[in-house]
N, C-alpha and C positions, 0 to 999 in steps of 0.2 A: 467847697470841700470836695465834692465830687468829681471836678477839674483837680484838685492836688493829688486826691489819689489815684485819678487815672494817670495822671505824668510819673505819680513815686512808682507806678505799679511797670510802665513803659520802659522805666528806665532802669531798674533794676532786672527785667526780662533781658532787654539789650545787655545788661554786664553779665549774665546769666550763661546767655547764647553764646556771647565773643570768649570769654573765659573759660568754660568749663564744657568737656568732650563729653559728648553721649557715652554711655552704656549699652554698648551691642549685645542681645543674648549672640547665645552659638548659632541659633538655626540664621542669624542674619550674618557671623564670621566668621561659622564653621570652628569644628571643632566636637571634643564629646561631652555626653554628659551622664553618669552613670550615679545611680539610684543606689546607697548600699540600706539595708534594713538588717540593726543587731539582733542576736538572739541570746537566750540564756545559755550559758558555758557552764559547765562543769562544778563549779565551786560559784558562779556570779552571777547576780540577776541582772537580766538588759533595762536600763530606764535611762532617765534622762539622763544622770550625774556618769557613769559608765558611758553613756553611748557619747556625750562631750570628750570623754577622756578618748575612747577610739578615734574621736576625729583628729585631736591633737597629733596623734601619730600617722593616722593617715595624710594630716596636713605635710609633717615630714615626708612620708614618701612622696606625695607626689614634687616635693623639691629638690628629689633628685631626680624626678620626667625632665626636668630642667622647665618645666611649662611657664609662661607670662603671663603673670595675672591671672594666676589659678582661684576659683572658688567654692570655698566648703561651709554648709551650712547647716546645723540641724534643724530638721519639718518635725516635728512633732515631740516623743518622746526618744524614738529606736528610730528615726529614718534621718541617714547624711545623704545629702546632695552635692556631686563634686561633679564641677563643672571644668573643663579644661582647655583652653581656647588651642585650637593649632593642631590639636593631637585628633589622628586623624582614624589611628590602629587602634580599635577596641579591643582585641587580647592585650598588646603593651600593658596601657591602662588599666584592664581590669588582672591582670597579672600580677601589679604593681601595688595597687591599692586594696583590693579585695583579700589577699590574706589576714590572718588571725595574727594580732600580738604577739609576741613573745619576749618575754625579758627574762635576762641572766645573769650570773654573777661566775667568774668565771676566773681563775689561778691563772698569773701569767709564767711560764714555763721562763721564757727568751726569748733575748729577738732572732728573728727570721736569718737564717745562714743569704746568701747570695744565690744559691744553688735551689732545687724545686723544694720547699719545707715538705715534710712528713710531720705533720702530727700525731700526738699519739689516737690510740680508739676513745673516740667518741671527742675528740680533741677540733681546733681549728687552727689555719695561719690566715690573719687578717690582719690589714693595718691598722693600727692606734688613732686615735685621735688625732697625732700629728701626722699621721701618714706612713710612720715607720712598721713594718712588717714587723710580725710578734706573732710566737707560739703560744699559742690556747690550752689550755687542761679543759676537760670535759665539764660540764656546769653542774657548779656546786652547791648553788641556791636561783630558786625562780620565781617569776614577779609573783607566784601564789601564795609567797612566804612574806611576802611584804603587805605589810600595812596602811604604808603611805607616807609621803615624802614632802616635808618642806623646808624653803628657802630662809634661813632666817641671818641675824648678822652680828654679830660676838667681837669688841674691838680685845687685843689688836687681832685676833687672826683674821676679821674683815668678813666676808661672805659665804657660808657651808650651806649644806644640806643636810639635814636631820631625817634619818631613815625609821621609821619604824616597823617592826617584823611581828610578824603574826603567825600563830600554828610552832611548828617545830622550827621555824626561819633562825631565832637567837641561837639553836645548836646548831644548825647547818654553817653560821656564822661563824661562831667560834671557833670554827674544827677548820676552815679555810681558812682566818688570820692566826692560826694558831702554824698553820702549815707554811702560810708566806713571813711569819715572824722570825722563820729560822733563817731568813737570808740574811746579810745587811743591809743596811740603810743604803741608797741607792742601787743595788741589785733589780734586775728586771722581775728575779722573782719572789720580791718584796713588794708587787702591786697586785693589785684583783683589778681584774676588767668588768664593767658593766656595761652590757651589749644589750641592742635593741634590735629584733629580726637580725641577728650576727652580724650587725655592726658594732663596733667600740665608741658608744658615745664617754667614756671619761673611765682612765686608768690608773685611778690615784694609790699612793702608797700607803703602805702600812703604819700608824706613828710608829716611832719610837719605845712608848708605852707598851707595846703590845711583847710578849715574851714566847718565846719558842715554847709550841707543842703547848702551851697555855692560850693564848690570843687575847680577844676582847668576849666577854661574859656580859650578857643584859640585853633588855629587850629593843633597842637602839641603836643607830652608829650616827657619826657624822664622818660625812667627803669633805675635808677642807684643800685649798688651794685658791691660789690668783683668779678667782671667780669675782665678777664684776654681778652687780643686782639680777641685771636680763639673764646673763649666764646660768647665774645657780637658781632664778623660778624656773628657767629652760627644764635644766637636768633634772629639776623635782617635779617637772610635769610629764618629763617623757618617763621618771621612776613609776610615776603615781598611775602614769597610762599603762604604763607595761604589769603592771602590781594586777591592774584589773581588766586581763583582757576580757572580749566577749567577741564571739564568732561575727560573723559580717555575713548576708548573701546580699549579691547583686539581685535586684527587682527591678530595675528598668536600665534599656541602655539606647541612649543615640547618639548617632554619629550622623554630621551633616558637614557635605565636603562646602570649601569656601566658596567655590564657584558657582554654587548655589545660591549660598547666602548674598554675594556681591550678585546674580542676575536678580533676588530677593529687593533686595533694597533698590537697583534700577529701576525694574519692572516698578515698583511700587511709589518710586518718586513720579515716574513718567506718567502712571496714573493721578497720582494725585497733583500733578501740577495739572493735567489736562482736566477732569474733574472739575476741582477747583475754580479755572478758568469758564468752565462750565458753567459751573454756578455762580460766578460772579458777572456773568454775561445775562444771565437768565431775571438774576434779580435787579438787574440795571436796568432790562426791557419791559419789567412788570411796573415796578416803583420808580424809575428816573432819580430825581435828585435826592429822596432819601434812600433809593437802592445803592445808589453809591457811596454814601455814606458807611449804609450795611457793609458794601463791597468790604471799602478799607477797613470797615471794623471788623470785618474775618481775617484782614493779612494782621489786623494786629491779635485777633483771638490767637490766630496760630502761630504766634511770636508769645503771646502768655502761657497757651499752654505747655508748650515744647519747655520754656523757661519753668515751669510747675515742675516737669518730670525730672527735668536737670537738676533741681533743687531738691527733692524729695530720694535725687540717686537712683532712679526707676528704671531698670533693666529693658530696654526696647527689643523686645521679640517681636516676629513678624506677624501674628495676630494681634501685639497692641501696636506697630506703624501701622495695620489695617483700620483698628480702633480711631486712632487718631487721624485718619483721612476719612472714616466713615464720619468722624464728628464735625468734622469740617463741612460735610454737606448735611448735618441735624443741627450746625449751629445757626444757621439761615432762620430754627423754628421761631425762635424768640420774637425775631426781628419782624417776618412775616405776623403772627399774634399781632403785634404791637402794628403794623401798618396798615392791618384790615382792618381794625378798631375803629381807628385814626378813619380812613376810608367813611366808613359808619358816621362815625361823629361829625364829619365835615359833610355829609350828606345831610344832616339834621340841622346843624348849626356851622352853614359858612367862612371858617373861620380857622385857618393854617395853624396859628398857635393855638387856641383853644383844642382841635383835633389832634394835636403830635401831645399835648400834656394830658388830655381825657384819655387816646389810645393807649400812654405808658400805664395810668394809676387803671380804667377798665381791664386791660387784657394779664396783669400783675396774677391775679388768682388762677388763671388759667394755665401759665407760665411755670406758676411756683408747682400747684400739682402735676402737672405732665413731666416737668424734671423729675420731682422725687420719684414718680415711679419709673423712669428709668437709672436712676441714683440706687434704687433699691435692686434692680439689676445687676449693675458695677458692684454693690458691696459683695452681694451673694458671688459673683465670681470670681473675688478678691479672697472670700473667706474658705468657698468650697470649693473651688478649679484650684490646678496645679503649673508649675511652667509657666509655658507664653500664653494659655489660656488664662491664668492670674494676673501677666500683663494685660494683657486686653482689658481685665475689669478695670485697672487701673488707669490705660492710658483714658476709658469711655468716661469712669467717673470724674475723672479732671477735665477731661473737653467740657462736658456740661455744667461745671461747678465756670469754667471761663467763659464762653458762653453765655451763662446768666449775665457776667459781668460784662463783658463786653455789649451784650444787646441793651442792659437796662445802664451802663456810665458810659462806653465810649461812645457807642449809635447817639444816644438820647442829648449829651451834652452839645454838638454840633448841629444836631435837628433842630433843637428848641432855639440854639441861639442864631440858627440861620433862616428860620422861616418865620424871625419874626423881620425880616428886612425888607422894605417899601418894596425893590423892585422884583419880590417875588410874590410876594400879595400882591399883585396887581397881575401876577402869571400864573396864576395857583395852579393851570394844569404841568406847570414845570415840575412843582413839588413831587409828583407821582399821587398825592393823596387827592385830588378835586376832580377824580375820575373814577369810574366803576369798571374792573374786570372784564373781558368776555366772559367769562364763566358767571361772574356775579350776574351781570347785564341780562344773560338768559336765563338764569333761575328767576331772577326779578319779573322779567316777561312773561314765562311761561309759568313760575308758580307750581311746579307738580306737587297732587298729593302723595307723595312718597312711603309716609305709611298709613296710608291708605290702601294700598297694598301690600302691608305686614306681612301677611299670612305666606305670600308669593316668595318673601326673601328667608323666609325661616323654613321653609319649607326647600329652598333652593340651598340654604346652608345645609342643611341636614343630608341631604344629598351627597353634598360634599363632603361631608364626613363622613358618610358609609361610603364613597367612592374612596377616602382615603385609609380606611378601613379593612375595606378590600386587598387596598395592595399590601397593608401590613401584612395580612392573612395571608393573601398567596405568593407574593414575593420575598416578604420577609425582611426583617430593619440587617442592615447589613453594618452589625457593630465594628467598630476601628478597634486595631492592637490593643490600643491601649484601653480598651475595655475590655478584652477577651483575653487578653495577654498572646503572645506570640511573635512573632517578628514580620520586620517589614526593610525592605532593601529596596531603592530605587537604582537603580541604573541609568548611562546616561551610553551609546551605541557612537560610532561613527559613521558608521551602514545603517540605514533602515532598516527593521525588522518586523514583518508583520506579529500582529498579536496571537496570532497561530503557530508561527514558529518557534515564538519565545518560549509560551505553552509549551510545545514540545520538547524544547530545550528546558527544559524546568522539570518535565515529568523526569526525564531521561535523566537527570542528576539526581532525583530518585526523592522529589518531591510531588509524589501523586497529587495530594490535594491544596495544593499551590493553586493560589491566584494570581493570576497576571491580567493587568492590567495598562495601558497608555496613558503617559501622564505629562500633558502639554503637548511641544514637540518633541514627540519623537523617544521622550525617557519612558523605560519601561520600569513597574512597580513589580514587584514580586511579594507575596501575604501569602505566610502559610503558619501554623503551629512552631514550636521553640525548635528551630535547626540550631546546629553545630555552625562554627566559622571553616570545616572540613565541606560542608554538604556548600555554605555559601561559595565559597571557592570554586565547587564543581557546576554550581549553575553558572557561576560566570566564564567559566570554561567550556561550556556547554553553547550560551549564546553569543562565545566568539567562532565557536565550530559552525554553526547555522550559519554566520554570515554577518552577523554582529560588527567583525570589524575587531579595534580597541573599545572593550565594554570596560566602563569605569562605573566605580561606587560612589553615589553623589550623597547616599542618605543612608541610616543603616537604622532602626528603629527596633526595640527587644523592652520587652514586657512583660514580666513574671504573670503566672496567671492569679497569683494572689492580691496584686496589686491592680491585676486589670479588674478584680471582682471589685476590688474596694473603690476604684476610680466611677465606676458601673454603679456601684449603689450610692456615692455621691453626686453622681448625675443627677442620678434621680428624685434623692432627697432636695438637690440645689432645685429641683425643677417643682416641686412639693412643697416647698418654703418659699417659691416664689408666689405661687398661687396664692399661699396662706397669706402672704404678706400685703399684695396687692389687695387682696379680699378687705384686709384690714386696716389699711387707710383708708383705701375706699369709701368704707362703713363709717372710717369717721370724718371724711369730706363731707360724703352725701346719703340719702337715704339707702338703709343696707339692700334695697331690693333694687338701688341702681349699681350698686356695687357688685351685688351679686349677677346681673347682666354682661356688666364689664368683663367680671372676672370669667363667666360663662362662652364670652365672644372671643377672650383669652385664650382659651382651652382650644376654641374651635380653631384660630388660626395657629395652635402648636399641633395639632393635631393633621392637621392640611398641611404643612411644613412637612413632619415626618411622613405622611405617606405621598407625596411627591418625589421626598431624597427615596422611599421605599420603589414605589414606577421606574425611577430613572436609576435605580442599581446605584447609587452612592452612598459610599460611606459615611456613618453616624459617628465620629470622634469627636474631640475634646473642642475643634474647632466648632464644630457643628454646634456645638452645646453651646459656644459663645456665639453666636448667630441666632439659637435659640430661644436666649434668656433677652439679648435686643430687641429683638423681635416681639418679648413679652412687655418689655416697657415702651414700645413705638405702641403697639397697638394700644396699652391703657393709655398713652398718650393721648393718643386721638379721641379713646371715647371721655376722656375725662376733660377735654375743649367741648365736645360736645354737649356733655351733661353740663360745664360748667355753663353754657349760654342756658341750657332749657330753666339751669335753677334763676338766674337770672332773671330770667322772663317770667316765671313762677312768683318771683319775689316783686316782682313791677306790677302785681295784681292783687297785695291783699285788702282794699278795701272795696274789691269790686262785688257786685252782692253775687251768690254761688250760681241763679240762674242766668246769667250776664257773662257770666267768664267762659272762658276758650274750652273745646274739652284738652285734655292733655295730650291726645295725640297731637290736636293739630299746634299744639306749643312747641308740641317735640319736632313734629316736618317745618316747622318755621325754625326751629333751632339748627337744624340738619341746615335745610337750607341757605343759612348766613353763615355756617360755619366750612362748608365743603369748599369754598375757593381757597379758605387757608390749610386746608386737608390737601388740596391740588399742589398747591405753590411749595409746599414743606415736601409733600412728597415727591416730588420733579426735583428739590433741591439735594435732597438723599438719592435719587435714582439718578440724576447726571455722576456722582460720586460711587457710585456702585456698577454704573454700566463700565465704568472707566477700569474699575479694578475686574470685570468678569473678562473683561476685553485685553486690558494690558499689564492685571497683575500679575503675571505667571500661573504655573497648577496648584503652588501653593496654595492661591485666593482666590481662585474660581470658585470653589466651590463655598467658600463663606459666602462672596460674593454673591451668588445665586439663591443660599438663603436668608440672605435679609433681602435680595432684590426679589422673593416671593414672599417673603414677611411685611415685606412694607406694602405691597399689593392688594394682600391676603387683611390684613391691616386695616388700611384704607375703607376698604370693602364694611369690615365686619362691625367697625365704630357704626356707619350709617345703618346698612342695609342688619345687619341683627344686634348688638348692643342697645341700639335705639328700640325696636320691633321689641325685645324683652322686656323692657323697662316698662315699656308700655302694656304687655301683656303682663305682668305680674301688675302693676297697678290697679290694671281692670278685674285682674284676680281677686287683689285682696278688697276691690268695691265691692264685690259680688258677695266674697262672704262676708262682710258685716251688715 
């Protein structure tokens, strides 16, 4: 069974991959993407049902940007999200989309002479529907008077639209087909135009029925005509959108030129092929013939889960391609788990299959908790992040959901059936499993009491914390846009420019407290409070006068400060709900005062994170915060392998009599001890894949790159050296007082 589902799951990824094209965000092919948030208007409340109908119209504008594959979404109640691949100019854009509704009803005088129209005051000349030029009378009803409009179907006259009016709209009515009834039947000034933003979407005529200087009386009309189904929901959606409009502000705006996005996605394949490579070199030379097994089961994890995203229609931004090359070196973890076990067991009991079937069902518990609480990671920033930080949660919680599957059916089904074969029992050190470690080999020998010196590493972490403490305090967290709200411009020079020049060029266009900063090669960043696209203009005119050269716009980033508060306190909350949450499995894995250790050595490595990025002057954004929340599940990761061997060992002694048994520390330094070569090997499998992106994923991912490549260090450290020293010290606590 296990073999059918791994082939159905193989071969469905393969039609998955060859079929169907990824989903670029913009920041990977360029393009904008502008944040609008409704408000209450005048006569309308903003909520869902309103803020849907303004997107239908702004779906219309942006179809005449002419834009491919434009996308408009509602986030919430009041907030659309238009994303627009190619467009490059954010005044066009938001010129375009960001105005208010407006709907009209409007007398057609005539059509348009040949010569320049004059209409009358307050009058228009625009073309019809069909393109033909027509004179306008000034509007004689507006979408305020309406009530709301639909599509229904009446044989024979086939498909209309049923208007209903609201307030004074039935007189306003009357008195305009009362004025168009005086012409005849086909006369131009026998029809009413109804305009959206002064355009003519549909010019229909008057019936027959209607009689001069009398019209149509009642609270109702219908548009009849050669309207097909699409047609007339069309016309009653853009009626019913224009009926209720509601104001729009822009709250965020970026622009990411394509050449970004394309050096994006090189930079990041070239890391993760080399990476990758890394790591499948790494774990060949640890385990041998089941490291290769592993090997191949990463190129097939990374064929299932690329085929997950493809199927789920999952938008690839460039922090979830970093996601999913980051998972590519945490998929290693499973495997690792599963082959020190193995290691273990065939050290006790001789014996290739016996040890590859005890490592999978032993190291299973260990596996399943260290997932979830990075699982609980991914969700939080699936539900609380916004953007390509929402990608990320999502490409991280698919890698690990593949992953499981790949290390416990594709790994396990080859292993079992290959090491039971004569001519590799009789080689057992072929298998990779009939051998011990250098790392093991020396703990083995030397045995340190590791906490047995407790007190040295809680006392060393605490250090560390006031040293990261420190820099909070005097250097200060150096929030991103999109927490503070403001703007941010990258530039990309033809000339080198030092960052003192730019600087000066930056003041001199009359941005005093502009920051500039170097980002990568050679592109220079600009971060100051909400400018105008007058003042950005002037700085880029500024750093071609310095010597700049051609200064081009590669990124343009803008930030309402309302939104960068709300983005700011979902940070925080995401980062508060994450604690709670780990806290809270925890408690119910293991005893709440190991839980409360873990979640404690938690704190300590988020804490040592931020005041590092605080030392080294880097930016805390949205990226940071997905670096962050990783970083919170690697570490409970680790201590929850650990704590899972000590309960283990805890549980291998209840009938031993109380003055006989181990005391708990030294359960816990024997736990540490058997468990730190797979804390080694997992972590080298994530840091060959992270050195790769500090190194060749562009400025983009350096700096993600850098905090999980101190998270997982930081990590590492704090499972052994204080999660464990806690555990132990609240134990002793609570012996003392009972």
């Amino acid at each position: 069974m296990r073999a059918f589902l791994a082939l159905v799951v193989l071969v469905v990824s393969g039609w998955l991959v060859a079929t169907r094209p990824a989903r670029l965000g913009l920041d990977l092919r360029g393009g904008t993407q502008i944040v609008l948030q409704t408000r209450d208007g005048d006569q309308t409340r903003a909520d869902a049902t309103t803020t849907d109908q303004a997107m239908e119209v702004l779906r219309r504008r942006v179809d005449q940007l002419g834009v491919s594959d434009p996308t408009l979404v509602r986030s919430g109640e009041r907030r659309i999200i238009v994303e627009l691949p190619g467009v490059t100019d954010p005044r066009e854009a938001a010129e375009v989309i960001g105005r208010t509704a407006q709907l009209s009803f409007r007398p057609v005088l005539a059509p348009a002479g040949p010569g320049p129209a004059k209409p009358p005051a307050g009058g228009l000349a625009v073309p019809d529907e069909t393109g033909r030029p027509v004179l306008l009378g000034p509007p004689a009803l507006s979408g305020r008077q309406i009530d709301g409009a639909q599509a229904t179907t009446e044989p024979p006259a086939g498909w209309q639209v049923a208007v209903d009016f609201a307030g004074d709209g039935t007189r306003a009515w009357q008195r305009l087909t009362a004025r168009a009834a005086c012409s005849p039947p086909g006369d131009p000034g026998r029809r009413v135009a109804i305009l959206l933003d002064d355009e003519v979407v549909s010019s229909p005529q008057v019936s027959p029925e209607a009689t001069c200087e009398v019209g149509f009386a009642g609270p109702a009309m219908r548009i009849t005509g050669s309207f097909t189904a699409d047609e007339a929901r069309d016309l009653a959606l853009l009626i019913r959108a224009g009926a209720l409009p509601v104001p729009v502000d822009v709250i965020q705006q970026q622009v990411v030129g394509p050449t970004l996005g394309k050096q994006a996605i090189d930079d990041s394949a070239r890391a993760a092929l080399l990476g990758a490579l890394a790591t499948v070199l790494f774990i060949v030379a640890v385990y041998r013939l089941v490291g290769a097994l592993a090997a191949v089961a990463l190129m097939a994890y990374g064929l299932v889960s690329y085929a997950a995203l493809l199927a789920i229609g999952a938008t690839l931004t460039l922090p979830g391609l970093a996601g999913f090359v980051l998972a590519i070196g945490m998929a290693v973890d499973a495997n690792v788990l599963v082959f020190e076990r193995a290691r273990e067991e065939y050290a006790a009991k001789p014996s290739l299959r016996t040890a590859i079937r005890d490592g999978f069902s032993r190291a299973w518990s260990a596996i399943a908790d260290s997932n979830v609480t990075t699982l609980v990671a991914a969700a939080l920033l699936f539900l609380l992040a916004s953007g390509p930080v929402r990608g990320f949660g999502i490409t991280l919680g698919i890698g690990v959901l593949a992953s499981m599957f790949t290390a416990l059916v594709l790994t396990r089904l080859p292993a079992e059936a290959l090491l039971r074969r004569r001519w590799l029992t009789v080689r057992p050190r072929w298998s990779g499993l009939a051998h011990q470690g250098w790392v093991r080999r020396t703990l083995v020998t030397r045995a340190p009491d590791l906490m047995g010196r407790r007190r040295w590493w809680l006392a060393i972490s605490a250090a560390a914390v006031l040293l990261a403490f420190a820099g909070v305090a005097t250097r200060g967290v150096d929030l991103g846009v999109e927490f503070v709200g403001g703007r941010l411009v990258e530039y990309t020079t033809s000339r080198p420019l030092t960052t003192e020049a730019a600087r000066e060029a930056v003041t001199a266009a009359g941005l005093d407290r502009g920051i500039v900063s170097k980002v990568g090669e050679g592109n220079l960043s600009v971060r100051a409070g909400a400018f105008d696209d007058a003042a950005e203009q002037r700085v880029r005119d500024a750093l071609t006068a310095r010597g700049g050269g051609d200064v081009q716009r590669l990124r343009d980033d803008k930030v309402g400060p309302s939104l960068g508060a709300e983005l700011r306190n979902k940070a925080l909350l995401a980062l508060g709900i994450a604690l709670a949450a780990q806290m809270a499995y925890l408690s119910l894995r293991f005893p709440w005062r190991w839980g409360a250790a873990a979640v404690l050595a938690m704190a300590h490595d988020v804490v040592i994170l931020i005041g590092v990025f605080a030392w080294l002057g880097k930016p805390v954004d949205g990226v940071f915060l997905a670096a962050l929340l990783t970083v919170i599940g690697y570490s409970v990761n680790d201590s929850v392998v650990v704590f899972d061997r000590i309960r283990e060992l805890v549980r291998g002694r209840p009938g031993t009599s109380p003055r006989l048994r181990t005391p708990f520390a030294s359960v816990a330094n024997q736990a540490c001890l058997q468990t730190v070569p797979r804390t080694v090997n997992t972590g080298l499998g994530a840091v060959f894949i992270l050195a790769a992106l500090a190194v060749l994923g562009g400025p983009s991912l350096v700096d993600f790159a850098i905090a999980l490549l101190i998270g997982i260090l930081v990590g590492t450290y704090s499972s052994v050296f204080l999660a464990t020293p806690l555990a132990i010290t609240f134990k002793s606590g609570a012996a003392r007082s009972r």
